[in-house]
N, CA, C and O atoms as a CHARMM CRD file, in Angstrom:
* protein
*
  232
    1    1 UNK  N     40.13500 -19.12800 -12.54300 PROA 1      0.00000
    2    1 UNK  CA    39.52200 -18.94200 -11.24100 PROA 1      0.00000
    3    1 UNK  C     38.01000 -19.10900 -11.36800 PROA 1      0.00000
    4    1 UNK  O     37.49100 -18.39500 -12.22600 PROA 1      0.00000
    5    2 UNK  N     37.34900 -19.77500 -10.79700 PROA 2      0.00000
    6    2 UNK  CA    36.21200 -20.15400 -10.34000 PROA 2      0.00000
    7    2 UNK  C     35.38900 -19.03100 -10.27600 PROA 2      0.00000
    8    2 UNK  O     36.12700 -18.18800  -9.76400 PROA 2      0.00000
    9    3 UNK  N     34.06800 -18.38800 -10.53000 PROA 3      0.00000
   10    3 UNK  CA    33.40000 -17.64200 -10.07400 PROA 3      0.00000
   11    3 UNK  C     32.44000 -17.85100  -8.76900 PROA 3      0.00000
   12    3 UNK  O     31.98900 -18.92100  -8.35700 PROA 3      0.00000
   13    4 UNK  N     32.27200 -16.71000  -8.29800 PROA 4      0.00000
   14    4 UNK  CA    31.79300 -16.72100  -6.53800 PROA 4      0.00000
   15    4 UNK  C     30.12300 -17.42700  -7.38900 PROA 4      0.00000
   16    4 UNK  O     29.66700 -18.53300  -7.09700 PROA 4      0.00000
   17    5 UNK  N     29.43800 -16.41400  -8.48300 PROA 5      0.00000
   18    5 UNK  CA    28.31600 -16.54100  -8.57500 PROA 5      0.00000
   19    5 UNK  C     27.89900 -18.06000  -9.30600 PROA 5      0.00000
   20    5 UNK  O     28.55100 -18.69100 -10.13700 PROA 5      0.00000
   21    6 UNK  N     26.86400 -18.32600  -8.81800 PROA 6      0.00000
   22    6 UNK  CA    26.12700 -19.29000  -9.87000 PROA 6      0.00000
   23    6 UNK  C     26.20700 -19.40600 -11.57500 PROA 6      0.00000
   24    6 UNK  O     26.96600 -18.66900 -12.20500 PROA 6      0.00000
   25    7 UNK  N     25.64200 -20.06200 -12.01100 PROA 7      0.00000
   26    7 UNK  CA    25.71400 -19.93200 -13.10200 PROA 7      0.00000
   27    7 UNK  C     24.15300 -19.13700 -13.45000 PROA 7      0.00000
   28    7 UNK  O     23.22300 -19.58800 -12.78000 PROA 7      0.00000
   29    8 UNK  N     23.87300 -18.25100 -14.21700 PROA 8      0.00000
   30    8 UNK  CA    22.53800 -17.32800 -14.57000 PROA 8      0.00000
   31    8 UNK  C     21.96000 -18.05600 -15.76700 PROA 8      0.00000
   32    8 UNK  O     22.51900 -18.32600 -16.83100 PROA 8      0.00000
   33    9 UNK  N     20.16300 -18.43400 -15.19000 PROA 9      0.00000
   34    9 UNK  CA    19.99400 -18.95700 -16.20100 PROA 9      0.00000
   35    9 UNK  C     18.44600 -18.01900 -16.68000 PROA 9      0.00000
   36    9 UNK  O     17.84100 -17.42200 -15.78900 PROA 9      0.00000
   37   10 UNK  N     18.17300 -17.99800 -17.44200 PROA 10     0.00000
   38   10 UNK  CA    16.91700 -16.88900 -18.18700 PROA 10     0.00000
   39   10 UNK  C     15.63700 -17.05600 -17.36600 PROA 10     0.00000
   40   10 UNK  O     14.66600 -17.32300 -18.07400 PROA 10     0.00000
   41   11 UNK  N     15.47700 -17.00000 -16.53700 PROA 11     0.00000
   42   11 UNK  CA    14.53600 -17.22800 -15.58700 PROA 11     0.00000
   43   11 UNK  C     13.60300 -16.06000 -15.76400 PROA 11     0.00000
   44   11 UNK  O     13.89900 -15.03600 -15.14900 PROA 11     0.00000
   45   12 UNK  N     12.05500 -16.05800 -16.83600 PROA 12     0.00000
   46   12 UNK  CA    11.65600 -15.00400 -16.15700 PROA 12     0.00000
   47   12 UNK  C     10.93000 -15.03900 -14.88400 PROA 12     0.00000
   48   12 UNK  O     10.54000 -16.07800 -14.35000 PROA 12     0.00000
   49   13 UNK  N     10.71200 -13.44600 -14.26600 PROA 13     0.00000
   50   13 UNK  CA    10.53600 -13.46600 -13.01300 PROA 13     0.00000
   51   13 UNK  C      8.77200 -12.31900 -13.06700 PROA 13     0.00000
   52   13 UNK  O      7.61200 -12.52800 -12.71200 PROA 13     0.00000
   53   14 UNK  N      9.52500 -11.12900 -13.72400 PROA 14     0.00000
   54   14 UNK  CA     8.19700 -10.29100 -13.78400 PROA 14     0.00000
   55   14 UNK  C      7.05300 -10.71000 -14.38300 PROA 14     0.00000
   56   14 UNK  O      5.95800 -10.28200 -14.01800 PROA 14     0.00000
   57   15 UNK  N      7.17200 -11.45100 -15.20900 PROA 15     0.00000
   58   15 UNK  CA     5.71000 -12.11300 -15.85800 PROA 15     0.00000
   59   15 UNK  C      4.95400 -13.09600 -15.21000 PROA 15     0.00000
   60   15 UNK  O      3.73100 -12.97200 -15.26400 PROA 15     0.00000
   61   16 UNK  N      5.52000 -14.22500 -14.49800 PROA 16     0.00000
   62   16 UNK  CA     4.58700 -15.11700 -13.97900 PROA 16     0.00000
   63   16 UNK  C      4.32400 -14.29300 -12.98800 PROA 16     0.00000
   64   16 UNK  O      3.16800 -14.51300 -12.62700 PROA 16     0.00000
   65   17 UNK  N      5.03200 -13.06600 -12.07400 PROA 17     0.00000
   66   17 UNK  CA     4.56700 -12.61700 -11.11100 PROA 17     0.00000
   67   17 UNK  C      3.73400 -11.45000 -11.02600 PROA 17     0.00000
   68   17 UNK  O      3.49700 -10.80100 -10.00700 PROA 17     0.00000
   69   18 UNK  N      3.23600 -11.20400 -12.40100 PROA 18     0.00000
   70   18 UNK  CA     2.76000  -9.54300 -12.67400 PROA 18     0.00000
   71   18 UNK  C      1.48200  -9.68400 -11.72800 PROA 18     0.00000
   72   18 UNK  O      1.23000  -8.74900 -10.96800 PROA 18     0.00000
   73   19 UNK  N      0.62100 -10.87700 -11.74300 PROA 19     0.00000
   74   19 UNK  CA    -0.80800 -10.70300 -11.58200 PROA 19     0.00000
   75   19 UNK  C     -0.73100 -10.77100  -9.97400 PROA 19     0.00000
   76   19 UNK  O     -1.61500 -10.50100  -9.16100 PROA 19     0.00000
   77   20 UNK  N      0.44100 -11.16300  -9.78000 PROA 20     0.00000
   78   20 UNK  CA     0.13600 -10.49600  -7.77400 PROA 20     0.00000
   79   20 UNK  C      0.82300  -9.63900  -7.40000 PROA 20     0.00000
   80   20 UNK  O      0.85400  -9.38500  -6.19500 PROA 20     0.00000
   81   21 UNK  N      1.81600  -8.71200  -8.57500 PROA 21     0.00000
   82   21 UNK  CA     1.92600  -7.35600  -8.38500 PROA 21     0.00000
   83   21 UNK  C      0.29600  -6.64000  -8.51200 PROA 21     0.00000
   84   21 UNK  O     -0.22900  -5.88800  -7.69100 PROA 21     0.00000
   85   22 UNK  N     -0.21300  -7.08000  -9.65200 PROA 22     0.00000
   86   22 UNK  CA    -1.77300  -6.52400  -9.74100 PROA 22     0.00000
   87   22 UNK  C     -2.51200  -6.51800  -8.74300 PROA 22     0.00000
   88   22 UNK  O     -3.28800  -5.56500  -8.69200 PROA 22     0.00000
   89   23 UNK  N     -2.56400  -7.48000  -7.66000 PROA 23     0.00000
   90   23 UNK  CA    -3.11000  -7.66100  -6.58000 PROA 23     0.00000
   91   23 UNK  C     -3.00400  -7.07300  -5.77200 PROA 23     0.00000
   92   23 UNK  O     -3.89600  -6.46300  -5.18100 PROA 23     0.00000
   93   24 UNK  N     -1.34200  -7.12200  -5.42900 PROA 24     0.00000
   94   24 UNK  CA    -1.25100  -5.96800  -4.42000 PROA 24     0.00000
   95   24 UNK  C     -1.27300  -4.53700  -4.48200 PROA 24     0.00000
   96   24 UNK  O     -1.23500  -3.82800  -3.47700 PROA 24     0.00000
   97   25 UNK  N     -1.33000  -4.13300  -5.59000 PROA 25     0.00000
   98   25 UNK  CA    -2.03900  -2.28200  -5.86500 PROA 25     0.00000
   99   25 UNK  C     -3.29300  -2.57900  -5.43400 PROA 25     0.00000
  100   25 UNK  O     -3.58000  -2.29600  -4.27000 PROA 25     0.00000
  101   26 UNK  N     -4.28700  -3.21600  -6.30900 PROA 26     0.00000
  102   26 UNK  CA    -5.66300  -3.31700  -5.97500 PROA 26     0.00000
  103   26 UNK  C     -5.80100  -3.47800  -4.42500 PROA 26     0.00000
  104   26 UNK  O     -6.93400  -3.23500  -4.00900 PROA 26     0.00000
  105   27 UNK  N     -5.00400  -3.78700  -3.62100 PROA 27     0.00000
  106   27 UNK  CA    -5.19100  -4.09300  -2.00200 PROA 27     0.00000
  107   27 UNK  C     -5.03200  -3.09800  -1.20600 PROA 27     0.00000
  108   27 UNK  O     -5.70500  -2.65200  -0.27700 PROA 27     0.00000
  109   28 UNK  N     -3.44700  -2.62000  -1.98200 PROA 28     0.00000
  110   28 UNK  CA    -3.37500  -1.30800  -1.23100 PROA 28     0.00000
  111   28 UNK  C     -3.85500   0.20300  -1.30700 PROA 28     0.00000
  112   28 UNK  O     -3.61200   1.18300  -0.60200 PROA 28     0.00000
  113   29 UNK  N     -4.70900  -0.01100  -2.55000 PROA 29     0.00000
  114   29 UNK  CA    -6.45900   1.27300  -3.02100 PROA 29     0.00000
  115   29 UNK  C     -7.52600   0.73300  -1.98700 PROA 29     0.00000
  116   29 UNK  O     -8.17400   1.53300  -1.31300 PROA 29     0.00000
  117   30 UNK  N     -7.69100  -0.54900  -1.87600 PROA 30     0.00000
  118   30 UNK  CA    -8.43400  -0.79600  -1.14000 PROA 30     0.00000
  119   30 UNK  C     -8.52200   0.09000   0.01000 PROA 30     0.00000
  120   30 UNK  O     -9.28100   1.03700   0.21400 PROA 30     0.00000
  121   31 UNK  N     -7.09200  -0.67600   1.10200 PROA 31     0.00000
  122   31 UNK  CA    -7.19400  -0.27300   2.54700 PROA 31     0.00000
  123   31 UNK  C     -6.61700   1.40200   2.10800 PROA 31     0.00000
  124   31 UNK  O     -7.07300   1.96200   3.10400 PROA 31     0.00000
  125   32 UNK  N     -6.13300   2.21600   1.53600 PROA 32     0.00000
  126   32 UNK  CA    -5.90200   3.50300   1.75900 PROA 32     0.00000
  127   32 UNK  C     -7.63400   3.95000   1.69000 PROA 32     0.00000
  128   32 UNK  O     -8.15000   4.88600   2.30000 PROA 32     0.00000
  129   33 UNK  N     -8.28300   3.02700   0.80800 PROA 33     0.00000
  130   33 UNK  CA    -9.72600   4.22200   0.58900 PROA 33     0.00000
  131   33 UNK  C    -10.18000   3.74300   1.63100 PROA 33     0.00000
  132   33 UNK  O    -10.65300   4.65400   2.31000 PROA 33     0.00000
  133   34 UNK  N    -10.33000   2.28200   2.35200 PROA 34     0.00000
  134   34 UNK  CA   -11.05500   2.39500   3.79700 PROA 34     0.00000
  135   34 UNK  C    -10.08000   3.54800   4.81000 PROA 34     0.00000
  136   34 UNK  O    -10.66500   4.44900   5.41100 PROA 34     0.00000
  137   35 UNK  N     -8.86000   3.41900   4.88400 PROA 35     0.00000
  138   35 UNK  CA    -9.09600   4.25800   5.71000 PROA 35     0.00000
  139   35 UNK  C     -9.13600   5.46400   5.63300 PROA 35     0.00000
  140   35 UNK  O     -9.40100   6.08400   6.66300 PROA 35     0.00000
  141   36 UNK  N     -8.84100   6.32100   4.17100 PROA 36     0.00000
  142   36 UNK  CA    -9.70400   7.92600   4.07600 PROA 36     0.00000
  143   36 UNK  C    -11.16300   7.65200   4.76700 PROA 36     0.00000
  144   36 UNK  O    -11.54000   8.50300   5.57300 PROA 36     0.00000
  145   37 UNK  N    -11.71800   6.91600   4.60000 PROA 37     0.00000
  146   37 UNK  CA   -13.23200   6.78500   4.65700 PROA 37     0.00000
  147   37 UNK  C    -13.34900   6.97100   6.24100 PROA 37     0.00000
  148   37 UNK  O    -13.92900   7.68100   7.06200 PROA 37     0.00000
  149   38 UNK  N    -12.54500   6.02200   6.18100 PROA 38     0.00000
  150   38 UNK  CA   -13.09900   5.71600   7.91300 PROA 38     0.00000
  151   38 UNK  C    -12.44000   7.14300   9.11800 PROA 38     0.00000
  152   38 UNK  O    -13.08100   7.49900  10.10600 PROA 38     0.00000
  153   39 UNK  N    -11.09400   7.74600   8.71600 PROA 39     0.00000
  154   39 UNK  CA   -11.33100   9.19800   9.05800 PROA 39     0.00000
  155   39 UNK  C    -11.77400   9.95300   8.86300 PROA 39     0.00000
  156   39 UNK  O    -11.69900  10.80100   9.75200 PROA 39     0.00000
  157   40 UNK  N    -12.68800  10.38700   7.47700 PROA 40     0.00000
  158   40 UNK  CA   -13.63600  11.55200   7.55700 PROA 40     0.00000
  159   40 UNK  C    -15.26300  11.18400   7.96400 PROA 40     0.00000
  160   40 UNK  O    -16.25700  11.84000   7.65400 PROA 40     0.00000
  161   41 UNK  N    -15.19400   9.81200   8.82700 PROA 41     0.00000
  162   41 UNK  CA   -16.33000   9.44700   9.60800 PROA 41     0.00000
  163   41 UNK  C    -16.86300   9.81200  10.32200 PROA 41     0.00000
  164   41 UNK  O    -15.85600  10.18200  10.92600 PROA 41     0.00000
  165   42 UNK  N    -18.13700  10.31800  11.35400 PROA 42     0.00000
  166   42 UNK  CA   -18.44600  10.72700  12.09900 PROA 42     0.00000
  167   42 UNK  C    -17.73200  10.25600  13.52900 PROA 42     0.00000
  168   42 UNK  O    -17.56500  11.16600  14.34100 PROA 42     0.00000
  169   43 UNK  N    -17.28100   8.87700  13.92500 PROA 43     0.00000
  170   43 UNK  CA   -17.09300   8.69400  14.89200 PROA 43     0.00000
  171   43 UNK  C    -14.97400   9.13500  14.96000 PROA 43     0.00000
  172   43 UNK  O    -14.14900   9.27800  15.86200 PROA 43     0.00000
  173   44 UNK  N    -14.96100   9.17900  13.64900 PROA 44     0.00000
  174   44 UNK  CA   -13.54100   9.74000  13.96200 PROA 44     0.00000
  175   44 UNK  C    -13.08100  11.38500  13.71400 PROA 44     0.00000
  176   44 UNK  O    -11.93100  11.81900  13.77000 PROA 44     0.00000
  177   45 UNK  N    -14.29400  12.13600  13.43200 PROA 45     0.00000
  178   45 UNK  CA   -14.08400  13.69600  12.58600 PROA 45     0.00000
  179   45 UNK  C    -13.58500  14.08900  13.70900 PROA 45     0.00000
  180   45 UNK  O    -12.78800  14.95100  13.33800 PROA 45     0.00000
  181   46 UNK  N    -13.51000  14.02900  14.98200 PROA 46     0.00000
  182   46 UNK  CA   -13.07400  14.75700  15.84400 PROA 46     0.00000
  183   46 UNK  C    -11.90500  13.99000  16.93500 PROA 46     0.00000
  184   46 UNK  O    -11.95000  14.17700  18.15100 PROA 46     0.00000
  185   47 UNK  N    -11.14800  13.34400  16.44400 PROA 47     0.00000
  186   47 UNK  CA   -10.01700  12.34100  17.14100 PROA 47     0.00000
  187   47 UNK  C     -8.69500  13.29500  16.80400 PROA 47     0.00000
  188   47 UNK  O     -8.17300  13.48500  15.70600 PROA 47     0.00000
  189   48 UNK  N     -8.37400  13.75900  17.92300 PROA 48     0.00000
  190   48 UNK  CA    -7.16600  14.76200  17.55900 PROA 48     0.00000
  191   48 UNK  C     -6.11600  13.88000  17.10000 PROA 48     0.00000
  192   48 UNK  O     -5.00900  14.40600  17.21900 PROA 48     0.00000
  193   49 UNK  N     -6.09500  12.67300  16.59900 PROA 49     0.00000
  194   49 UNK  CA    -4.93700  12.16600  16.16600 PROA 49     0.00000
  195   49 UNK  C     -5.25000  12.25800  14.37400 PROA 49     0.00000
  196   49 UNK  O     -4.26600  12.42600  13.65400 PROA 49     0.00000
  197   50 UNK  N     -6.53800  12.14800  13.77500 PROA 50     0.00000
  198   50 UNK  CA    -7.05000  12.41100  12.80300 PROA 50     0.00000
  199   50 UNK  C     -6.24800  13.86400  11.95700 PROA 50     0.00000
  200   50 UNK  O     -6.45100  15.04000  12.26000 PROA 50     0.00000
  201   51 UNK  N     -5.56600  13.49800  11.14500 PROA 51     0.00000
  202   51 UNK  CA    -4.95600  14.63900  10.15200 PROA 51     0.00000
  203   51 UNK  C     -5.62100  15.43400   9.30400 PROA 51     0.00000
  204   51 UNK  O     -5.18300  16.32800   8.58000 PROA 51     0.00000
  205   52 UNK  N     -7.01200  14.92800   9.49000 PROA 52     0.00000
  206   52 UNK  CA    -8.11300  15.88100   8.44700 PROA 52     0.00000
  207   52 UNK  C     -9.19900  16.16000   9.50700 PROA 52     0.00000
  208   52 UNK  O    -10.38400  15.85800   9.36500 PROA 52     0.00000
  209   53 UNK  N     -8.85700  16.54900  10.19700 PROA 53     0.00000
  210   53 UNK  CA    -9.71800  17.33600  11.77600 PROA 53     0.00000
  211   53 UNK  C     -9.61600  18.46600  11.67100 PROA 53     0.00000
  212   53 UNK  O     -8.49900  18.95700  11.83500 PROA 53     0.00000
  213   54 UNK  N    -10.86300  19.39900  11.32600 PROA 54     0.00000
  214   54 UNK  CA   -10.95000  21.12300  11.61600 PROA 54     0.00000
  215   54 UNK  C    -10.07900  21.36800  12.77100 PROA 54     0.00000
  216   54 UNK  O     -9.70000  20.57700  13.63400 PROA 54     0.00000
  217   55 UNK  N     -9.88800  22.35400  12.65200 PROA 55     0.00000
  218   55 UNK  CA    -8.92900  23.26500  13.77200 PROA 55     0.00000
  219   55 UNK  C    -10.75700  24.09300  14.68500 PROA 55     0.00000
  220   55 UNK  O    -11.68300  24.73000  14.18400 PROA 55     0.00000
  221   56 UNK  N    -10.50500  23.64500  16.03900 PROA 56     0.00000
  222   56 UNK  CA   -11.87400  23.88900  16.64500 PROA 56     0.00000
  223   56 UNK  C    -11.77500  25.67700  16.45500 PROA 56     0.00000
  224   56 UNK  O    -10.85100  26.48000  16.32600 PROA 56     0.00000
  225   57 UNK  N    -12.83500  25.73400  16.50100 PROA 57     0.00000
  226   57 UNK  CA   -13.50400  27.25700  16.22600 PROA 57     0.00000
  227   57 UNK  C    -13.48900  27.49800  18.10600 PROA 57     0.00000
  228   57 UNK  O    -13.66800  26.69000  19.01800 PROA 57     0.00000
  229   58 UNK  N    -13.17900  29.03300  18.10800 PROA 58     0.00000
  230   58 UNK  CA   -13.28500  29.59200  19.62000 PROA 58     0.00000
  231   58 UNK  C    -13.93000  30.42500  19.72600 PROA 58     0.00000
  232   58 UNK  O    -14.09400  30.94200  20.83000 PROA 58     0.00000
C-alpha cells in the first residue's frame, strides 16, 4: 500500500531560518518597550484605559 505522505527528505529548516527568528524577538522588545514607554507618558498617565494609571486620590 502506497503511503498518504510524501517522501521526507533532510531539509534543514531551523538554521537557514534562525536569523529571522532573531529578528523577530528583537522587533517584538522593540514595540513592547515603545509601548511601556509610550503609557507611562505624560499624554497617556491618565487614559483610564492605561493599566499603569494611579487609582485617583479623593
Amino acid at each position: 500500500m502506497a503511503s498518504l505522505l510524501p517522501k521526507k527528505f533532510p531539509t534543514p529548516i531551523a538554521k537557514p531560518l534562525g536569523p529571522f527568528f532573531a529578528a523577530g524577538l528583537v522587533i517584538l522588545y522593540g514595540i513592547n518597550s515603545a509601548s511601556n514607554a509610550m503609557a507611562n507618558s505624560a499624554e497617556y498617565k491618565n487614559d483610564p484605559r492605561n493599566p499603569n494609571r494611579q487609582a485617583a486620590k479623593h
